[in-house]
N, C-alpha and C positions, 0 to 999 in steps of 0.2 A: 307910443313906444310900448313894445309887451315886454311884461315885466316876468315873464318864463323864465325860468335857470334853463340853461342845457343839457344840466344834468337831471338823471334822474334815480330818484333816492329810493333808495338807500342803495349805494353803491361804491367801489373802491375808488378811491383816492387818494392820488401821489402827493404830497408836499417834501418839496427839497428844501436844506436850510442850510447857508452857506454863515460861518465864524472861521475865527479863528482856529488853528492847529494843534490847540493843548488837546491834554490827553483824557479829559474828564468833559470835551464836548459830547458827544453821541450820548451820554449818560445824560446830557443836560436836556438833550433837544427830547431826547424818549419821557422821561421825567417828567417837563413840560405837558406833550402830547397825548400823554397818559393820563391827565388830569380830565382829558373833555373824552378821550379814548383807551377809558381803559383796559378792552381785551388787545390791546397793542400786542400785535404777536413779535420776538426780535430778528425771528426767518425774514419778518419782510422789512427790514430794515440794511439799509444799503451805507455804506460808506465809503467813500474817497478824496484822497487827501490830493491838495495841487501839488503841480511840477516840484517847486519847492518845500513843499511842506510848510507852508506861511499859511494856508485853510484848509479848512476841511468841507468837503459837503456831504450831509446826513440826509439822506432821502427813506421818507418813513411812507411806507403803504396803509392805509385803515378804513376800517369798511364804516366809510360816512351815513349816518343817520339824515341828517339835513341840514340846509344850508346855515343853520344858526351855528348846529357844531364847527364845522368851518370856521366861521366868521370868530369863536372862539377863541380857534385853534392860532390861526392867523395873528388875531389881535395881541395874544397873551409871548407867542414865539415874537414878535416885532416891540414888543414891550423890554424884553430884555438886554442889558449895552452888548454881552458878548455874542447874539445874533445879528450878522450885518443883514441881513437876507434872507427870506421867507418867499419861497414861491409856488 
């Protein structure tokens, strides 16, 4: 098996992150993201709340260094109760 990424680095990438609908998510998930990313611009941060307004999804853009930062970012958004969903 090769063990290649498809990506290649250093390059942008999308993670969406789907919680709950309170009003101090987006703050939560940037917050987060900023720890492993910090020139996080908030131009490329996207938000949409569902039908209902029961979630929300935070889709943050960041110009990924390599796959470790990833694997950071992931692990630390999936770490916390009020993110159902990191993708």
């Amino acid at each position: 098996m090769n063990d290649e990424s498809l990506l290649q680095f250093p390059c942008d990438f999308s993670i969406k992150v789907i919680g709950g609908g309170d009003p101090g998510f987006q703050t939560l998930v940037m917050e987060r993201v900023r720890r492993y990313a910090p020139d996080l611009d908030e131009a490329r941060v996207q938000v949409r709340d569902s039908r209902a307004g029961r979630y929300q999804a935070v889709t943050v853009t960041i110009h990924a260094r390599d796959r470790a930062q990833l694997d950071a970012i992931y692990r630390d958004l999936s770490a916390h109760p009020h993110i159902k969903m990191a993708l």
